[in-house]
C-alpha positions as CSV (number, residue, x, y, z in Angstrom):
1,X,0.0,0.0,0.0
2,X,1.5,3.5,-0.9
3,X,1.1,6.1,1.0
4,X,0.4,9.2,-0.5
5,X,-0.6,13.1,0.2
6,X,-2.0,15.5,-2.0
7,X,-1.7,19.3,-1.5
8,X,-4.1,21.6,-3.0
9,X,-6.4,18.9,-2.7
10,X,-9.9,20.7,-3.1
11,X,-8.8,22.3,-6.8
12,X,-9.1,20.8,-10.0
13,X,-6.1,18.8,-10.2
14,X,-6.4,17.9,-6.5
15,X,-9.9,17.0,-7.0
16,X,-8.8,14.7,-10.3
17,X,-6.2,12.7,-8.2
18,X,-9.1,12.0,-5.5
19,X,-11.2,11.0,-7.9
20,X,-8.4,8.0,-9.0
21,X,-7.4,7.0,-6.1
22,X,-11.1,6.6,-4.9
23,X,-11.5,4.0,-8.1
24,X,-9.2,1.5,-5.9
25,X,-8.5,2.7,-2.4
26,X,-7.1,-0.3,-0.9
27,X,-4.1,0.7,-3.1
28,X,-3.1,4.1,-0.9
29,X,-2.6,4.9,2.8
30,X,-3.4,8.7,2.9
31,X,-1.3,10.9,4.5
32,X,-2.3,14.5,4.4
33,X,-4.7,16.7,2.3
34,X,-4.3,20.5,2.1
35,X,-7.0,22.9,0.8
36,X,-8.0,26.5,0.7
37,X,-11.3,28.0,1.1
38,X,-13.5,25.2,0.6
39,X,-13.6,23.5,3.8
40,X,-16.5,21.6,3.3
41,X,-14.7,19.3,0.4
42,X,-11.7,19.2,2.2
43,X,-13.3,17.4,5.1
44,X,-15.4,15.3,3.2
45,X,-12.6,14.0,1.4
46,X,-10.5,13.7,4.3
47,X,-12.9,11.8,6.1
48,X,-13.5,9.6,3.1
49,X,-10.2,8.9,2.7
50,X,-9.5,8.1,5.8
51,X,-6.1,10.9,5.5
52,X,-4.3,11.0,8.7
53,X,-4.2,15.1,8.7
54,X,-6.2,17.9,6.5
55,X,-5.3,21.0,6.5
56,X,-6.7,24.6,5.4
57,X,-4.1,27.1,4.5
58,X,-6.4,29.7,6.0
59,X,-5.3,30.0,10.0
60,X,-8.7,31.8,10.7
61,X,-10.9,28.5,9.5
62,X,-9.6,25.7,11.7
63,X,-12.3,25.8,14.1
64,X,-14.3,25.0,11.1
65,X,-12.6,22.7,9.7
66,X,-12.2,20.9,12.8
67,X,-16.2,20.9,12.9
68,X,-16.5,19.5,9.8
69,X,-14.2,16.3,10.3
70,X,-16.1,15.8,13.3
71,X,-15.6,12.4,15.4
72,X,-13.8,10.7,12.3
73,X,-10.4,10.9,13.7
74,X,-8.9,13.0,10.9
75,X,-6.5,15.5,12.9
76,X,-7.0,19.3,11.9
77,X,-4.4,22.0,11.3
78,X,-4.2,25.1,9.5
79,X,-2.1,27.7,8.0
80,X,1.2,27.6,5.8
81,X,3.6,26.2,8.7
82,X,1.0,23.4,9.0
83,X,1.5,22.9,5.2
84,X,4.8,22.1,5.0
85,X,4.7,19.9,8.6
86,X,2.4,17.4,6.3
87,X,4.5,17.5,3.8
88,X,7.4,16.5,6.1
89,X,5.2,13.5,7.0
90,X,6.9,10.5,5.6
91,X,5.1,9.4,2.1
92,X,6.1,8.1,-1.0
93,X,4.2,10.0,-3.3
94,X,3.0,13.7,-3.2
95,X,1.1,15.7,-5.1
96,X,2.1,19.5,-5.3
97,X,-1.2,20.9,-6.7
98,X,-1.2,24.3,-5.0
99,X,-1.5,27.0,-7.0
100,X,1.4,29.8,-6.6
101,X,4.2,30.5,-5.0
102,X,2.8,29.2,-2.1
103,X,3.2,25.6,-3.5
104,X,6.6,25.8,-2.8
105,X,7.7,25.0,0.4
106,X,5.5,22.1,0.9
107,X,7.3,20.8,-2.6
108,X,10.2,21.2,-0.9
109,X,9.8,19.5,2.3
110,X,8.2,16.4,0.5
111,X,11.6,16.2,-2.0
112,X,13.8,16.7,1.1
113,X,12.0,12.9,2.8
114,X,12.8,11.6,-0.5
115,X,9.5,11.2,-1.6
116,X,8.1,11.0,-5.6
117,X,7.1,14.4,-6.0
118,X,4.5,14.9,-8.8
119,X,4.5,18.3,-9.8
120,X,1.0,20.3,-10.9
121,X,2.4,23.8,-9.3
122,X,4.0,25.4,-12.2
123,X,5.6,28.1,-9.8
124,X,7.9,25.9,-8.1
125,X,10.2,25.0,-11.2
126,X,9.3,28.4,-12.6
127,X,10.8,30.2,-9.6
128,X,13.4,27.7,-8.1
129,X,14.0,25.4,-10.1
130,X,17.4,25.1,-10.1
131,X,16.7,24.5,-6.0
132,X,14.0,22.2,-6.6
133,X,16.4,19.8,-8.9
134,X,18.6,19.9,-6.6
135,X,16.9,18.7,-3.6
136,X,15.1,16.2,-5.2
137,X,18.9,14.7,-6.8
138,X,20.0,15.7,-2.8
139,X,18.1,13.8,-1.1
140,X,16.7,11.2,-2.9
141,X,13.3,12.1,-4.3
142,X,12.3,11.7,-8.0
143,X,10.1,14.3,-9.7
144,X,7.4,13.6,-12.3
145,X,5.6,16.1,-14.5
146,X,1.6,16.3,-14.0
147,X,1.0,19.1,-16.8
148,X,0.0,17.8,-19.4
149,X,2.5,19.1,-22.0
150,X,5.4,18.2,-20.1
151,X,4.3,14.5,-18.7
152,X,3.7,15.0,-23.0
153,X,7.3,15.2,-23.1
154,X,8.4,13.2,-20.3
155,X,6.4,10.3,-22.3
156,X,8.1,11.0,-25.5
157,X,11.3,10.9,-24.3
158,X,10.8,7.3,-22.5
159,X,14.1,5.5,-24.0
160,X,15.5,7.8,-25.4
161,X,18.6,10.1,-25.2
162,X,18.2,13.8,-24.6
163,X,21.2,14.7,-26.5
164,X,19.5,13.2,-29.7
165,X,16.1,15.8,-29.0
166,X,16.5,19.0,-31.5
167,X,13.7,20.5,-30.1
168,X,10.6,20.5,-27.8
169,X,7.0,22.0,-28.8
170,X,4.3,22.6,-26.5
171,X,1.1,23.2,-27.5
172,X,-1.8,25.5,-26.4
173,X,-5.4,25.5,-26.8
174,X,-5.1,29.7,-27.3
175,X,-7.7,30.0,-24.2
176,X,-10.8,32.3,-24.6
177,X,-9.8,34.5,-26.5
178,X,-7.7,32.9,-29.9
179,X,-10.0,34.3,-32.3
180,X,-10.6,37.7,-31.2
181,X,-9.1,40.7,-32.2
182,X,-6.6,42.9,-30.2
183,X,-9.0,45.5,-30.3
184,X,-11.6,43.0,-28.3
185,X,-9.0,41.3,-26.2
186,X,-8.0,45.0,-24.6
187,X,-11.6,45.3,-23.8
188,X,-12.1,41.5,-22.4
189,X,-13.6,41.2,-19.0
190,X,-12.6,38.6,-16.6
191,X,-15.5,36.8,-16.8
192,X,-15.2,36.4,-21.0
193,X,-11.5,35.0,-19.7
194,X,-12.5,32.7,-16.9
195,X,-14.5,30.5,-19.9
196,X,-11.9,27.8,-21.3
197,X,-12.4,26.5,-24.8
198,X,-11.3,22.9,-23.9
199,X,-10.1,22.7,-20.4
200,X,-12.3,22.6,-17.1
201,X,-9.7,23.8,-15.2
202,X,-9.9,26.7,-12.1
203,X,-10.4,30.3,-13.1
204,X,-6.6,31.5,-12.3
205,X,-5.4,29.3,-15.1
206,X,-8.0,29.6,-17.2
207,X,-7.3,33.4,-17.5
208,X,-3.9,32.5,-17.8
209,X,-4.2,30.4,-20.8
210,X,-5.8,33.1,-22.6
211,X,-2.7,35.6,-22.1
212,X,-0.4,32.7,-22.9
213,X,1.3,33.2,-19.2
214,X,-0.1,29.5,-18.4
215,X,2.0,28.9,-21.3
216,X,4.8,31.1,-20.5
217,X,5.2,29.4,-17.3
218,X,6.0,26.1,-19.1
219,X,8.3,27.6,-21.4
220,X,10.2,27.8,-17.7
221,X,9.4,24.7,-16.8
222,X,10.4,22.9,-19.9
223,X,14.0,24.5,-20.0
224,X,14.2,23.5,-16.0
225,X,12.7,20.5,-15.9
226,X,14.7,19.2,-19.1
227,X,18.1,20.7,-19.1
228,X,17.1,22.2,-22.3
229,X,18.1,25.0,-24.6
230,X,15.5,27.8,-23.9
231,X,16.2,28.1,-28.2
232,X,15.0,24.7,-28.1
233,X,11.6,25.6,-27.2
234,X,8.9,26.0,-29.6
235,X,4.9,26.9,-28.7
236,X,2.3,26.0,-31.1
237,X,-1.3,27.3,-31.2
238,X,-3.5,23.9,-31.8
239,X,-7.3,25.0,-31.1
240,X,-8.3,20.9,-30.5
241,X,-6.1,20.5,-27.7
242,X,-5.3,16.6,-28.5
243,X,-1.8,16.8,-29.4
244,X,-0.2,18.3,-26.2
245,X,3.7,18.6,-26.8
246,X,5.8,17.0,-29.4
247,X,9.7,15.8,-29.3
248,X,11.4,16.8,-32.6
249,X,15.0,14.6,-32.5
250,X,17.7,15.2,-35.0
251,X,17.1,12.9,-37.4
252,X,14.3,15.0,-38.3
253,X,11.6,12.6,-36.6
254,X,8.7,14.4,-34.8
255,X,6.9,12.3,-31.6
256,X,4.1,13.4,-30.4
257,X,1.5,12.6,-27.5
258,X,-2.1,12.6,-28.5
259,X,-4.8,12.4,-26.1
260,X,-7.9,13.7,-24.8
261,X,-8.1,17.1,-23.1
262,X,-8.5,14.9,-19.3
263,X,-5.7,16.0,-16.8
264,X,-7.0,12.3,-15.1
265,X,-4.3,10.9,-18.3
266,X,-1.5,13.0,-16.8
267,X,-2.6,12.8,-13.3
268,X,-3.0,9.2,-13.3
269,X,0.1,8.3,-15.6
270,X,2.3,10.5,-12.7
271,X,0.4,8.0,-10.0
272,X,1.0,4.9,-11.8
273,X,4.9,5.2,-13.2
274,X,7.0,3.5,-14.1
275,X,3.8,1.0,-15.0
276,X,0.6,2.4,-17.0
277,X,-3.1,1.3,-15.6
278,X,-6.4,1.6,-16.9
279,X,-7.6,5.2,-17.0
280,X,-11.4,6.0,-16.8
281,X,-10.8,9.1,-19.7
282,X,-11.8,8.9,-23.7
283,X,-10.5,7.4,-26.2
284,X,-10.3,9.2,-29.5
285,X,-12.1,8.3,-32.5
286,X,-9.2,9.8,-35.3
287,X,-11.5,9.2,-38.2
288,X,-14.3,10.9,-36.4
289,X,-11.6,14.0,-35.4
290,X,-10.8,14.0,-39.0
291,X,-7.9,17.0,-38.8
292,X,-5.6,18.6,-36.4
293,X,-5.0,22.1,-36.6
294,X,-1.8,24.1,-36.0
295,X,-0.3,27.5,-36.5
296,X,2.6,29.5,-34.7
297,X,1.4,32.2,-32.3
298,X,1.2,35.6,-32.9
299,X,3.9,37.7,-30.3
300,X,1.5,40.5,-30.7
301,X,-1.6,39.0,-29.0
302,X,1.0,36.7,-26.7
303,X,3.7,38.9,-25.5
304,X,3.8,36.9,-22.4
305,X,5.6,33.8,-24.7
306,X,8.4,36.7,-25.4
307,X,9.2,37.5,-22.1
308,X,9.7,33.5,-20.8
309,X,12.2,33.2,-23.6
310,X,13.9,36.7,-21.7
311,X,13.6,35.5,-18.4
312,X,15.7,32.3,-19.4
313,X,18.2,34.5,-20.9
314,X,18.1,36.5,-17.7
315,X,18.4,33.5,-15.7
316,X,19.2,33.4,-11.6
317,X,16.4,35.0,-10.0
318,X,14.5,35.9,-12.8
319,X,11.7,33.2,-12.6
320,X,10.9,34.6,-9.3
321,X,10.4,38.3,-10.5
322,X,8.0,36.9,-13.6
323,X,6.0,35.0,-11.6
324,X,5.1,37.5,-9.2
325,X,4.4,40.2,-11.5
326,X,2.6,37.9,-13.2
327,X,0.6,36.9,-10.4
328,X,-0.2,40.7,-9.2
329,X,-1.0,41.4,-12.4
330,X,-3.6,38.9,-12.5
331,X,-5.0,39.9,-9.2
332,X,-5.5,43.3,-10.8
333,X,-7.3,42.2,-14.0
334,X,-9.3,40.0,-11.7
335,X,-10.4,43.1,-9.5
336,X,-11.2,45.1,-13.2
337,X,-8.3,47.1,-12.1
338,X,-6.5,46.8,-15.2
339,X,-7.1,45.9,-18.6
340,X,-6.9,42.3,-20.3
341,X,-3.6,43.1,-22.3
342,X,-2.0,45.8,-19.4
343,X,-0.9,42.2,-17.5
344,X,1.9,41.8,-20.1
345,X,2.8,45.6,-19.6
346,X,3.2,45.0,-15.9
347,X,5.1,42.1,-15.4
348,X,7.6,43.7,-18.4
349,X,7.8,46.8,-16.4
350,X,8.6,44.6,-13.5
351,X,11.4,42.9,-15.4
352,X,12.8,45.8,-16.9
353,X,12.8,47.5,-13.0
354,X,14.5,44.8,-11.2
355,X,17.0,43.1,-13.8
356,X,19.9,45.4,-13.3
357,X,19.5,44.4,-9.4
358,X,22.7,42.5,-8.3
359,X,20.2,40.1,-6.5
360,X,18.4,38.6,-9.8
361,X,21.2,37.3,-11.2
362,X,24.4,36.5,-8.8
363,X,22.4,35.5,-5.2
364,X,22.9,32.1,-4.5
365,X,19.4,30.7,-4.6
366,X,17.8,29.3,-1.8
367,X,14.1,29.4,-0.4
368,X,14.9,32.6,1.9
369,X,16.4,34.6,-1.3
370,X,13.7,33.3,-3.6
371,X,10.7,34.3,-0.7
372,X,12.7,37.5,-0.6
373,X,12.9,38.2,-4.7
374,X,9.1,36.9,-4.2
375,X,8.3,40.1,-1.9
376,X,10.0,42.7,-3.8
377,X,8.7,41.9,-6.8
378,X,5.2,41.8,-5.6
379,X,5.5,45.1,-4.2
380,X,7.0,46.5,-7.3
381,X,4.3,45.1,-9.5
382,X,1.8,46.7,-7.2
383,X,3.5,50.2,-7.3
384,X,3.1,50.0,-11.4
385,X,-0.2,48.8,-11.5
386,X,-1.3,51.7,-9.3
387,X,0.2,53.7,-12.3
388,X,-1.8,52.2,-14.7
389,X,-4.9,51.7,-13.2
């Protein structure tokens, strides 16, 4: 029986893992579940489980929570110290489903037991991933992808030799808005970006895979998380979302991963490796499909795609300045504070601000001096958005 945990348990990809591992639950021992806001589902699931701790990362709500569980024995704690005290509970597999920078710590604490991290929380390789490599090759642990473009990638590349890959495309659905017009998109509420094409995924990414920052982010991930080129890197726009990242090698071959638009297929290939099981997802009907569509994005509605390429180039700290701006920025579209299209402004401002600064590029990175970039750059962001609002 493994034991597992799952962090960021009552979102979409936390709620996706649940939903496998409820299909044969004599398999797992559950260790911890983490949520946020929705209590309710977090107990319920905890209790159903039978997970030895749940926790809320609000501190204010665990005399809720604890109401919830009840008499079932599940123990209650909250807040972000809690967080990462589960994820020093000993497990051997752990899913880092927490959206933000917030879902690092807890990633790190699980790497650092040795455990099999499987990573849904894009901001962890995006703003440490140098650190995060590193403890995982430290101490043990083992990461595996759970987006779907990279475990994409991480399938294509089963058996074969990275220094025979030419070059890595992901793909992207183009989000809500891949057929309007710059003029429209400027004017885009967030309620016309919180509506995915494809995808049912939570309304944070879902915005962000209309800018193309979801995408952005695993431009970051793909050059961290493969110890590749960031020239290497290609995005493609493919409105089906059934081919979700391709491995071009240098004899000119292209492999690709097709599948349906289920994050169970990633979820549950990260769950089962090195073996694959039966997944409860679709399977395609090609001749029904009929064609697959593709065609290179255009840097004038994506500017976000431009920028990842220039934080690789920037390098050190960089990661950690993008993702913040990029976060603020979102919070400020999501409060109609700014525009649609201002989001790419800020988080270039941002950039352009804080990469002269000594720290970005030369401080040896840890998860004080990333926390710390974290903070300036949030407060940054917030001083230009109060300029453009």
């Amino acid at each position: 029986m493994r034991k597992v945990s799952i962090f960021g348990a009552t979102g979409s990809i936390g709620q996706n893992t649940i939903d496998l591992i409820k299909r044969d639950p004599s398999a797992y021992d559950v260790v911890a579940l983490s949520g946020g806001q929705n209590i309710q589902q977090l107990a319920e699931d905890a209790v159903v489980l039978g997970a030895d701790v749940a926790v809320t990362a609000d501190e204010t709500r665990l005399s809720e929570l604890r109401a919830a569980l009840g008499d079932s024995g599940v123990e209650a704690a909250a807040g972000a110290r809690a967080i990462v005290e589960a994820a020093c509970r000993p497990a051997d597999w752990v899913m880092s489903a927490i959206v933000g920078a917030a879902g690092l710590p807890p990633g790190l604490a699980a790497l650092q037991q040795g455990a099999t991290l499987a990573l849904a929380n894009k901001e962890s390789l995006v703003t440490a991933g140098q650190l995060i490599m590193e403890t995982a090759q430290n101490h043990g642990g083992r990461i595996l992808p759970v987006d779907s473009e990279h475990s994409a990638v991480f399938q294509a590349l089963v058996g074969e030799d990275m220094d025979a890959v030419e070059r890595i495309v992901i793909t992207a659905s183009g989000g809500a808005f891949r057929d309007w017009t710059l003029e429209d998109m400027a004017r885009a509420t967030p309620e016309q970006a919180s509506s995915h094409p494809n995808w049912n995924m939570g309304q944070r990414i879902t915005v962000d895979s209309a800018s193309m920052f979801n995408k952005a982010l695993e431009i970051i991930e793909t050059k961290e998380f493969f110890n590749c080129s960031h020239e290497q890197i290609e995005v493609l726009v493919h409105p089906e979302s059934l081919v979700h990242a391709l491995v071009g090698f240098k004899d000119g071959a292209l492999m690709a991963h097709v599948g349906p638009p289920d994050m169970r297929h990633a979820i549950g290939y990260a769950l089962h490796w090195p073996e694959r099981q039966h997944l409860p997802v679709a399977r395609l009907d090609l001749a029904n499909i009929g064609a697959l569509h593709f065609r290179a994005p255009d840097p004038q509605r994506y500017p976000a795609l431009r920028l990842a390429h220039e934080v690789l180039e920037l390098g050190g700290h960089a990661g950690a300045v993008f993702n913040a701006a990029k976060e603020r920025a979102l919070d400020a579209f999501l409060d109609h504070r700014i525009g649609f299209l201002q989001m790419a402004d800020v988080v270039e401002e941002v950039l352009s601000q804080l990469s002269p600064s000594h720290c970005l590029k030369n401080a040896e990175m840890s998860l004080d001096t990333v926390t710390e970039t974290d903070h300036v750059a949030r407060r940054t962001a917030d001083t230009v958005i109060e300029q453009l609002a």
